[in-house]
C-alpha positions as CSV (number, residue, x, y, z in Angstrom):
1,X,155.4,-116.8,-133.4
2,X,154.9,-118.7,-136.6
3,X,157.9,-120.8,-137.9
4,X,158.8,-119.4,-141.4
5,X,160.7,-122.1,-143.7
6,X,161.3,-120.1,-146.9
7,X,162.5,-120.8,-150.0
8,X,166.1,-119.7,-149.5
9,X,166.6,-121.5,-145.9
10,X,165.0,-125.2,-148.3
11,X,167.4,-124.5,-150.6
12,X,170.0,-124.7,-148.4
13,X,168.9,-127.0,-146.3
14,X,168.6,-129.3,-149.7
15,X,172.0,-128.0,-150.8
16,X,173.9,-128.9,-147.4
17,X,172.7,-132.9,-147.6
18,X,174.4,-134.0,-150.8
19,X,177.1,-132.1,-149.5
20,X,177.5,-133.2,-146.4
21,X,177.0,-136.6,-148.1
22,X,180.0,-135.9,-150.5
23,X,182.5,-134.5,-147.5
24,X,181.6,-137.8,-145.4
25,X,182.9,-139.8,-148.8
26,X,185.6,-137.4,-149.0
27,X,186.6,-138.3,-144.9
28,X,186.1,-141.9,-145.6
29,X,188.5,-141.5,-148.4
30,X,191.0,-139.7,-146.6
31,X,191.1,-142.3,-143.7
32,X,191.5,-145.3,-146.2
33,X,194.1,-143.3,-147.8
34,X,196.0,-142.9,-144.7
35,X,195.6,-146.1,-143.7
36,X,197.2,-146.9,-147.3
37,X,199.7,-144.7,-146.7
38,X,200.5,-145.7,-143.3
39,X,200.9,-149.7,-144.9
40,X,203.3,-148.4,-147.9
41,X,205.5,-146.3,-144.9
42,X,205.7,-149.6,-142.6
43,X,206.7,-151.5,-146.1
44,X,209.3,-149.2,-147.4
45,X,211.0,-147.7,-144.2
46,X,210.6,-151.1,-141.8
47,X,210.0,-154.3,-144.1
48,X,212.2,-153.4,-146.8
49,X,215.1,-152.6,-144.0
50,X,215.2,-155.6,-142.5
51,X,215.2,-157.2,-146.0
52,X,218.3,-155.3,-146.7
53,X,220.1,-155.6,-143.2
54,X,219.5,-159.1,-142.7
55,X,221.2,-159.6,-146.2
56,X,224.1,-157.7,-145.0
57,X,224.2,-159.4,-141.6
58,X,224.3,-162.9,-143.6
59,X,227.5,-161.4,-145.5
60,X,228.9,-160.1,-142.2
61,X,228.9,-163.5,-140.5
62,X,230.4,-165.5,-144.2
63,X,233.4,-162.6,-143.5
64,X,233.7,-162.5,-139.7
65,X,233.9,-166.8,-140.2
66,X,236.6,-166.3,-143.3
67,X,238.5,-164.0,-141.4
68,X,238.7,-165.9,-138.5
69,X,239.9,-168.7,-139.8
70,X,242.7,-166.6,-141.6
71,X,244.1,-165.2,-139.1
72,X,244.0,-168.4,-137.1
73,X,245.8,-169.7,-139.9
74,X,248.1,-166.9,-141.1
75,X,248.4,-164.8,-137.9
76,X,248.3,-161.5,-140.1
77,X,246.7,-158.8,-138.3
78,X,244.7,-157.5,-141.4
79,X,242.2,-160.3,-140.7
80,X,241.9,-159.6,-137.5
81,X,240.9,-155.9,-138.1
82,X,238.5,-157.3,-141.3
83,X,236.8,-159.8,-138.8
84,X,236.5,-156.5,-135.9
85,X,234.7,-154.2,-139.4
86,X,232.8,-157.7,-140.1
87,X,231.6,-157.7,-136.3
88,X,230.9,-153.7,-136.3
89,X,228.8,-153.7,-139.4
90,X,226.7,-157.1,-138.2
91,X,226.4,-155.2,-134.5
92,X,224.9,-152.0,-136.1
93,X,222.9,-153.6,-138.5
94,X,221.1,-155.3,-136.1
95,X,220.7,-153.0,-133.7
96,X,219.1,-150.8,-136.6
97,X,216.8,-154.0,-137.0
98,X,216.0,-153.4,-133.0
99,X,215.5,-149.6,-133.0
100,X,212.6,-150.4,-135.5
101,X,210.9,-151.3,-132.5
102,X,210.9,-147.9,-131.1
103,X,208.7,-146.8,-134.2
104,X,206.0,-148.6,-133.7
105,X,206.9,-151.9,-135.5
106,X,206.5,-155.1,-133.9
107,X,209.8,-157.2,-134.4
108,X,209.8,-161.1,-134.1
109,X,211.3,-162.4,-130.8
110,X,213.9,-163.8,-132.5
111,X,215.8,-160.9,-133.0
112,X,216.0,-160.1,-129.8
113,X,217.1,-163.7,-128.7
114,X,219.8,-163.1,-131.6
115,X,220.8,-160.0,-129.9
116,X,221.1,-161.5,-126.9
117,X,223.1,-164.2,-128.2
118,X,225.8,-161.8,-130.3
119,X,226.2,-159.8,-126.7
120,X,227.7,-162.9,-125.8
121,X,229.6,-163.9,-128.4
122,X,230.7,-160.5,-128.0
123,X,231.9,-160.5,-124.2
124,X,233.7,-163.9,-125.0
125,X,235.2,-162.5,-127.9
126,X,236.5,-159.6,-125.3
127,X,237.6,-161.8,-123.1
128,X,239.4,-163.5,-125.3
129,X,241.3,-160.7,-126.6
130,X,242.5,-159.5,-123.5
131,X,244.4,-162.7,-122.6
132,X,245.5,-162.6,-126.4
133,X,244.3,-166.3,-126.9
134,X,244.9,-167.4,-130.0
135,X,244.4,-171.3,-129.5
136,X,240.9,-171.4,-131.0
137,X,238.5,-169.8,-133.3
138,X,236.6,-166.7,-132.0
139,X,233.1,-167.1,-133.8
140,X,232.4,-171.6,-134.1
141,X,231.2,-172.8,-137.5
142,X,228.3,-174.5,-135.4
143,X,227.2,-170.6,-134.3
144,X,227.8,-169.0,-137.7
145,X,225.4,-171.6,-139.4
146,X,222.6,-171.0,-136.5
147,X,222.7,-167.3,-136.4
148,X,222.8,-167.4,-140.5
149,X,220.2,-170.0,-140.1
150,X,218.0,-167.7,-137.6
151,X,218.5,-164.7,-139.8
152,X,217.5,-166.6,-143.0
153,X,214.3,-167.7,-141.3
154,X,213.7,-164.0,-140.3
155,X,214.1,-162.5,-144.0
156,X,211.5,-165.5,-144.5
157,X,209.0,-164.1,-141.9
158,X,209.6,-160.8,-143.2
159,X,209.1,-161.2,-146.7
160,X,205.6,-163.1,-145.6
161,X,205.1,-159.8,-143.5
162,X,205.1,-158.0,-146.7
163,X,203.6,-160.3,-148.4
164,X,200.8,-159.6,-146.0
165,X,201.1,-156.1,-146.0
166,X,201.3,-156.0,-150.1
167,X,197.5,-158.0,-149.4
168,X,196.5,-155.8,-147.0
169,X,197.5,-152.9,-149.2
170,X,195.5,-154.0,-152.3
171,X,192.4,-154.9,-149.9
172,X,192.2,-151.2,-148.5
173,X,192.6,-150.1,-151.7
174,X,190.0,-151.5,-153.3
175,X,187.8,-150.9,-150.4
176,X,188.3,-147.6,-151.1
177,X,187.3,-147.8,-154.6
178,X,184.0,-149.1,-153.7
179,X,183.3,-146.5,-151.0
180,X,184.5,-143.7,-153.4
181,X,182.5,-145.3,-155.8
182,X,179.1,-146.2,-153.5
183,X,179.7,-142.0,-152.1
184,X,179.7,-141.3,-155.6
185,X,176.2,-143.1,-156.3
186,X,174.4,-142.2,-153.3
187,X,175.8,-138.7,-153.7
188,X,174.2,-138.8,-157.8
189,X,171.1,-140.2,-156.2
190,X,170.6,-137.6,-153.6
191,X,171.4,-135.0,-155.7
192,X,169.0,-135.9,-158.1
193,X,166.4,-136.4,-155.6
194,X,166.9,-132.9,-154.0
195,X,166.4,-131.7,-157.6
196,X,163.3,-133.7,-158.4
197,X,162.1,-132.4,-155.0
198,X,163.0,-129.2,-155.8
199,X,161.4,-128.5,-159.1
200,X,158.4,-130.9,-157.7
201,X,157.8,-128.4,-154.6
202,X,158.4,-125.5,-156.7
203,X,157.0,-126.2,-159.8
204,X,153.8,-127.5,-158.2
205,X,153.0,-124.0,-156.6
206,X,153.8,-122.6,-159.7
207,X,151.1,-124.7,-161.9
208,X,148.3,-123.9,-159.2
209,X,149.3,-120.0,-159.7
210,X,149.2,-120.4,-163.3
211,X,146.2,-122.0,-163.4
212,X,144.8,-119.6,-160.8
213,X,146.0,-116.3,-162.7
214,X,145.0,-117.5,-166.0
215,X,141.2,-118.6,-164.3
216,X,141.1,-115.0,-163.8
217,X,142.6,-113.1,-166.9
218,X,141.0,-115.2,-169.2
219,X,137.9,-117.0,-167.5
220,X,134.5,-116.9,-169.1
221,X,132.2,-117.3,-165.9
222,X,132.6,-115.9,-162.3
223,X,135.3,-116.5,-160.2
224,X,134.9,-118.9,-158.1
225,X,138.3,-121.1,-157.2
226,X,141.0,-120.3,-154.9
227,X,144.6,-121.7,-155.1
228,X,145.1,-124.4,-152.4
229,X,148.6,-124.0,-151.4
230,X,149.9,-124.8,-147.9
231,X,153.5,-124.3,-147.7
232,X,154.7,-121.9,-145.2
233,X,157.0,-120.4,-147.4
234,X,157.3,-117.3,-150.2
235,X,154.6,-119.8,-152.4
236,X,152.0,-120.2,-149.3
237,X,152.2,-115.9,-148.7
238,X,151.6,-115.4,-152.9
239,X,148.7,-117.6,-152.8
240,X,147.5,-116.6,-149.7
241,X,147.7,-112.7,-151.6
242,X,145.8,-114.6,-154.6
243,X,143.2,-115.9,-152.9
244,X,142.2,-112.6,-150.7
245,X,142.1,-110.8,-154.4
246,X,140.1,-113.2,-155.8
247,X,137.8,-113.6,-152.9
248,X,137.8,-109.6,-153.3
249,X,136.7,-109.9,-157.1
250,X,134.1,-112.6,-156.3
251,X,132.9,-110.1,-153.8
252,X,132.5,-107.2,-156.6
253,X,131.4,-109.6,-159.1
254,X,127.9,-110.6,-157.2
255,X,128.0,-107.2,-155.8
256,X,127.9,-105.9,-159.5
257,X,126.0,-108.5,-160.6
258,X,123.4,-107.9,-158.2
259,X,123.3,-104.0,-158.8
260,X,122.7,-104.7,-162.5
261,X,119.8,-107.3,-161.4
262,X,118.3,-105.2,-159.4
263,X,118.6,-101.8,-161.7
264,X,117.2,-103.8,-164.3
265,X,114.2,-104.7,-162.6
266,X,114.0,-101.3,-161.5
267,X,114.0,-99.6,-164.9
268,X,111.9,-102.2,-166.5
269,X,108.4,-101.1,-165.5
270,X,108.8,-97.3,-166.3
271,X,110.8,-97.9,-169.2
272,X,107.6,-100.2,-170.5
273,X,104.8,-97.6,-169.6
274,X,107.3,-95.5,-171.4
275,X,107.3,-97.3,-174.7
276,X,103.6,-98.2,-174.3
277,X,102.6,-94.1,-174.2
278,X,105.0,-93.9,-177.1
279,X,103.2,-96.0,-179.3
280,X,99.8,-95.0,-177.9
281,X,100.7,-91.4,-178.9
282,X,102.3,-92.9,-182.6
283,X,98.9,-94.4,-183.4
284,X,96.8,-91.3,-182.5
285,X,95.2,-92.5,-179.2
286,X,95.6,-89.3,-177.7
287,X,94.9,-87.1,-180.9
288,X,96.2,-86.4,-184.6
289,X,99.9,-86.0,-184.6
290,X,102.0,-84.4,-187.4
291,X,104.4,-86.2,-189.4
292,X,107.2,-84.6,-188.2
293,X,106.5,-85.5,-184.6
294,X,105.4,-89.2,-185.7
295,X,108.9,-89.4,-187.1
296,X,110.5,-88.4,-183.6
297,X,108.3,-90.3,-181.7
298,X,109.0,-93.4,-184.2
299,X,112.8,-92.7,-183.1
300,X,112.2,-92.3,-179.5
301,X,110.4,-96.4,-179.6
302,X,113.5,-97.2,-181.6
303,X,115.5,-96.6,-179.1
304,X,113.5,-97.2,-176.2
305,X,113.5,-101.1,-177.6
306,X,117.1,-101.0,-178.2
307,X,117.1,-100.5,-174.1
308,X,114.6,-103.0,-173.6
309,X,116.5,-105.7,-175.3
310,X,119.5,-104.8,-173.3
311,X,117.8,-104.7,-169.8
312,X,116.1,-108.6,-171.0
313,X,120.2,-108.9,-172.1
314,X,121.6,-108.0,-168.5
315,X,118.3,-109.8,-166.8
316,X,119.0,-113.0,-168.9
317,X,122.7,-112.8,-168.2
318,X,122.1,-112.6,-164.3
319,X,119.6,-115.5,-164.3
320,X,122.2,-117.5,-165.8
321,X,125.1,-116.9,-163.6
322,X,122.2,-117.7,-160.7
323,X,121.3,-120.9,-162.4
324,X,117.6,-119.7,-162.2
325,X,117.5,-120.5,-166.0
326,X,114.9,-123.2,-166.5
327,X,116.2,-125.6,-169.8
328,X,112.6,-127.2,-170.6
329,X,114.2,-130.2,-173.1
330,X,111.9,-130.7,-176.1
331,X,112.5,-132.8,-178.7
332,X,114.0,-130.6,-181.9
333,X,113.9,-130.9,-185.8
334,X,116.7,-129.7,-187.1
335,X,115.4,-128.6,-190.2
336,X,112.7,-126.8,-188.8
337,X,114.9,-124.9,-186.1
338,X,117.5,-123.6,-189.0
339,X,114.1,-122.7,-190.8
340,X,113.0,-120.8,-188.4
341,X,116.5,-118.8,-186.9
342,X,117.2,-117.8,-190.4
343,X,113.2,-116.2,-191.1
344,X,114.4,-113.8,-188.3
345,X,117.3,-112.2,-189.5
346,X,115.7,-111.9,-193.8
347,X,115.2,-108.9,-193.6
348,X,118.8,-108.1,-191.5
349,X,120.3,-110.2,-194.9
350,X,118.2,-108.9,-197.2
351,X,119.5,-105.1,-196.9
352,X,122.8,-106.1,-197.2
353,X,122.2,-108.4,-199.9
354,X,124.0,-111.1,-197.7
355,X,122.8,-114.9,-198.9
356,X,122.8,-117.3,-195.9
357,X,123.2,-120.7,-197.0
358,X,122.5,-124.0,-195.5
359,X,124.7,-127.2,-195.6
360,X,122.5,-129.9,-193.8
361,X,124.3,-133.1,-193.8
362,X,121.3,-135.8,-195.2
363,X,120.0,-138.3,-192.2
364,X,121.0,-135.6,-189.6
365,X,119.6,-137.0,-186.2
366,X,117.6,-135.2,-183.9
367,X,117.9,-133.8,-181.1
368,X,116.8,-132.7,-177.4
369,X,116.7,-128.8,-176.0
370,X,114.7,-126.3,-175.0
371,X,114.2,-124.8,-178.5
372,X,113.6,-120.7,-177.9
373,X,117.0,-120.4,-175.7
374,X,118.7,-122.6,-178.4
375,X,116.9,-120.7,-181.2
376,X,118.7,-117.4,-179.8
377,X,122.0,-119.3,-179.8
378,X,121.8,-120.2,-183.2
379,X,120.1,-116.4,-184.1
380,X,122.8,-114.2,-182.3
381,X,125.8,-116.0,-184.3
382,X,124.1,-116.0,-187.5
383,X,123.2,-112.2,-186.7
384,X,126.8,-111.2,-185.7
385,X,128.1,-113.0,-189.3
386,X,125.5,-111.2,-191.2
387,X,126.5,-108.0,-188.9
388,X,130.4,-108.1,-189.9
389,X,130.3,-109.5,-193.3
390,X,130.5,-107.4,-196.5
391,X,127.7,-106.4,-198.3
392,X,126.8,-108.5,-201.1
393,X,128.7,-111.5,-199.7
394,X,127.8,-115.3,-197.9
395,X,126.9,-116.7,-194.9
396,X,127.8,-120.9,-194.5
397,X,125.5,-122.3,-191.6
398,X,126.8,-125.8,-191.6
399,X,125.3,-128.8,-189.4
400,X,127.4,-132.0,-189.4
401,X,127.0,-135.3,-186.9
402,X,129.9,-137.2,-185.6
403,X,130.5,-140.5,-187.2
404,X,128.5,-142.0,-184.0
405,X,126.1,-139.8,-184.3
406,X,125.8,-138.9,-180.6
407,X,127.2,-135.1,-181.3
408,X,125.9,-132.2,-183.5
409,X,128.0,-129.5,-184.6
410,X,126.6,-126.4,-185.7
411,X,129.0,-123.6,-187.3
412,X,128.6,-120.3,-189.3
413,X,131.4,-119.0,-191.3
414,X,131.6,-115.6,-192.7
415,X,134.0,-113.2,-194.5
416,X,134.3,-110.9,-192.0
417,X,137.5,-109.0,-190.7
418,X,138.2,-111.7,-188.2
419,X,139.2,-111.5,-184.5
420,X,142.9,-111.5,-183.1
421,X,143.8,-114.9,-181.7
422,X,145.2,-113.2,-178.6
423,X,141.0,-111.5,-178.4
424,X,139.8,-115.0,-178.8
425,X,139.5,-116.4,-175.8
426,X,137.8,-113.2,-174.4
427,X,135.1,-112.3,-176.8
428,X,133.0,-115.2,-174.3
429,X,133.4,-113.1,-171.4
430,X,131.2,-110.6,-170.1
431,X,130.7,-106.8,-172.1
432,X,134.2,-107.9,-173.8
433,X,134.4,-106.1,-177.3
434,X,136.8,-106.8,-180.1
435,X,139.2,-104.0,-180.6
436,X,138.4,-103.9,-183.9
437,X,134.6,-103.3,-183.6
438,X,133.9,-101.1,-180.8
439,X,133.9,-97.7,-182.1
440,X,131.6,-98.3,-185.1
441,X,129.7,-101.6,-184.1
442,X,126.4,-101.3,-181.9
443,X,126.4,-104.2,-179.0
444,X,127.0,-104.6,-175.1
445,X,129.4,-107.7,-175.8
446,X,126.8,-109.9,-173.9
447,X,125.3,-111.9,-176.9
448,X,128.1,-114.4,-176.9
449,X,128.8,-114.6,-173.2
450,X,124.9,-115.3,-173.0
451,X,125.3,-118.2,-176.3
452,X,127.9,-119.7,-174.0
453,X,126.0,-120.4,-171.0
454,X,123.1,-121.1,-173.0
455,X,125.0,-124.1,-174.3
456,X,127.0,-125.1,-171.3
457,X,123.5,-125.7,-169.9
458,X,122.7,-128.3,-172.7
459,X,125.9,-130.1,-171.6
460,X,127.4,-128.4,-175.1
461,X,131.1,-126.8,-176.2
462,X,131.2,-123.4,-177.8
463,X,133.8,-122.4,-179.9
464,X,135.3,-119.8,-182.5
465,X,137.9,-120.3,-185.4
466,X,139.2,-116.9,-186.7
467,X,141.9,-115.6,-189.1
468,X,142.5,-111.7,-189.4
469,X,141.4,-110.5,-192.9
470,X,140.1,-114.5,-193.5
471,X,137.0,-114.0,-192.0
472,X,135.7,-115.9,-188.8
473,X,133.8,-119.8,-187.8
474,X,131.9,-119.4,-184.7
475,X,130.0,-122.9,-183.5
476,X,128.3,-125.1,-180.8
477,X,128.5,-128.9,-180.5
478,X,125.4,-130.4,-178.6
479,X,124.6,-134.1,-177.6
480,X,121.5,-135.4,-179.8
481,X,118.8,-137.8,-179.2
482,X,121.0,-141.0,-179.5
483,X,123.5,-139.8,-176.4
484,X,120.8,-138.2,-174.2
């Protein structure tokens, strides 16, 4: 079993990496966001507590001390209950700074030691209440200024803490500027190259189609060119389609080809001993003829060398799409060939009254061909102007050099009725007909198609220039002597 990668399941495959790219940013994000967070939490709910505890512990120890030495001094009881709040609020306050612990902070040492030191002062203090002593101070100057003296170096420590923390903060945020922005970029990037890959792997298929659908609807020789596409997609199963119907029209081309070779060869030779008892019975060979059937009989050669001229058309056609042509280059006067192409077709001109004239640029070069197939080039255009001009009108032949005088260019213009431009690239294809001509204009649409191989032979361009109602410019540019 085949693997099948379509279209659909590459476009999704290309769709899920940018975003699979953009949802790993997005991840990244959210971790440096927690991590942010996390810092701004352990700032404002643990830092910024012990900033404001250990302030209040400092102003529970200056009124514990004051009180102290009031009551000492006054023996009013009122001190002694301010100095037992004092104590209460310094006790919780730093056992809040303790249960910090419990959430994950890590506390300095110090505050423990402290803690161990007010339990203590505080069993001393209980002691000392129970015998009601009175003799001496409950909480020493000397201890005050050390546990003041401790916390103060702990608010230090803690503002460096957040200090640190502030640092840390700014750091991760940063970093996560540059990740959102570098997920960004290589996000842009990919994206852009899935799309360039994309249209690349698409369009590319595409062009070869194009190229292969347009070789077929508007190709002047035989088909001969398949569409090389490999994918294993939709793309590789249209062109494999194209390329078994155009090795199926390659197929009926020779196969028609050949049929018309071979019926023309077989037609030929009783279709001459045809004409030749014709015209042995026109000039009395056989006996005296009337001039009534001498009139019939004239019509019957007429017509029998109209289909001799089209079997040497189909014969001539099939030798040139067999290359069995044989170009016998000879070197050409210019003057002399126009001479000679236009002596043909006077009398065609003359019944219509139709002037051909000649525009021979002076110090034209000569050139190299085999002069009767080019002579039949040059006749069947100037025979097709005269054919579809007006009576009474002109007929330009026009032969020009290129300023390196290396190319010729023949043309004929006339004032005919001109050909479509969408008919224009097809008039050089086989038995193709203008619309416009094919119900009251003799022909087999092989005089061109013949002109065109004729010329691609002589390493030469054909071409036509035509505007409806404006009349038509049909020409051939050949290499001359100087190139060859």
């Amino acid at each position: 079993m085949k693997l099948r990668f379509g279209i659909i399941s590459k476009l999704l495959v290309w769709f899920f990496i940018p975003v699979i790219i953009f949802y790993i940013t997005i991840i990244l994000l959210y971790m440096d966001v927690q991590k942010i967070v996390h810092i701004s939490e352990g700032i404002i709910s643990n830092n910024t507590k012990i900033a404001l505890n250990s302030k209040k512990m400092i102003g529970n120890l200056i009124r514990m001390e004051e009180n102290d030495k009031k009551y000492h001094l006054l023996k009013k009881d009122d001190y002694f209950n301010y100095f037992v709040l004092a104590q209460k609020e310094f006790e919780v306050n730093l056992v809040e700074i303790l249960e910090l612990e419990h959430s994950g902070m890590e506390i300095h040492q110090e505050w423990i030691q402290l803690y161990k030191s007010y339990q203590d002062f505080s069993a001393t203090f209980k002691n000392l209440r129970e015998k009601e002593s009175s003799a001496s101070l409950w909480l020493h100057e000397a201890v005050t200024n050390e546990w003041i003296q401790i916390i103060s170096e702990l608010r230090a420590k803690n503002e460096h803490d957040i200090a640190l923390a502030t640092t840390t903060l700014n750091s991760s945020s940063q970093k996560s500027a540059r990740k959102a922005m570098v997920g960004l970029m290589v996000s842009s990037v990919v994206c852009l190259i899935v799309i360039l890959f994309l249209a690349y792997s698409m369009i590319r298929p595409l062009k070869k189609l194009l190229r292969g659908i347009r070789s077929v609807s508007h190709s002047q020789d035989r088909i001969s060119k398949t569409v090389n596409i490999r994918s294993k997609d939709e793309f590789g199963e249209l062109a494999g389609a194209f390329n078994d119907m155009t090795l199926r029209l390659m197929e009926e081309e020779r196969m028609r080809s050949d049929f018309i070779s071979m019926l023309s060869h077989e037609i030929r030779t009783p279709l001459t001993s045809i004409r030749e008892s014709v015209n042995m019975i026109i000039e009395e060979v056989m006996g005296t003829i009337n001039n009534r059937q001498r009139k019939f009989l004239e019509i019957a050669s007429i017509e029998i060398g109209r289909i001799c001229n089209l079997l040497n058309h189909l014969m001539q056609v099939s030798r040139l799409e067999s290359r069995a042509i044989k170009i016998i280059a000879l070197p050409i006067d210019i003057s002399s060939f126009i001479t000679g192409c236009i002596h043909q077709l006077k009398p065609l001109a003359d019944t219509k009254k139709i002037s051909v004239e000649v525009q021979l640029a002076p110090d034209i070069p000569g050139m190299m061909g085999d002069p009767e197939h080019l002579q039949r080039v040059l006749t069947n255009l100037l025979n097709n102007a005269i054919k579809f001009s007006d009576p009474g009108s002109r007929v330009i032949l026009r032969v020009v050099s290129n300023k390196n005088r290396t190319k010729l260019n023949f043309s004929v213009s006339d004032n005919g009725p001109g050909i479509p431009e969408e008919e224009q690239l097809l008039i050089f294809n086989k038995y193709y007909r203008a619309k416009g001509v094919r119900d009251h204009m003799d022909g087999v649409g092989l005089g061109l198609n013949i002109s065109k191989n004729i010329i691609k032979f002589h390493k030469g361009t054909i071409w036509v220039k035509s505007t409806v109602g404006h009349g038509s410019t049909f020409g051939f540019t050949l290499p001359t002597s100087n190139e060859q």
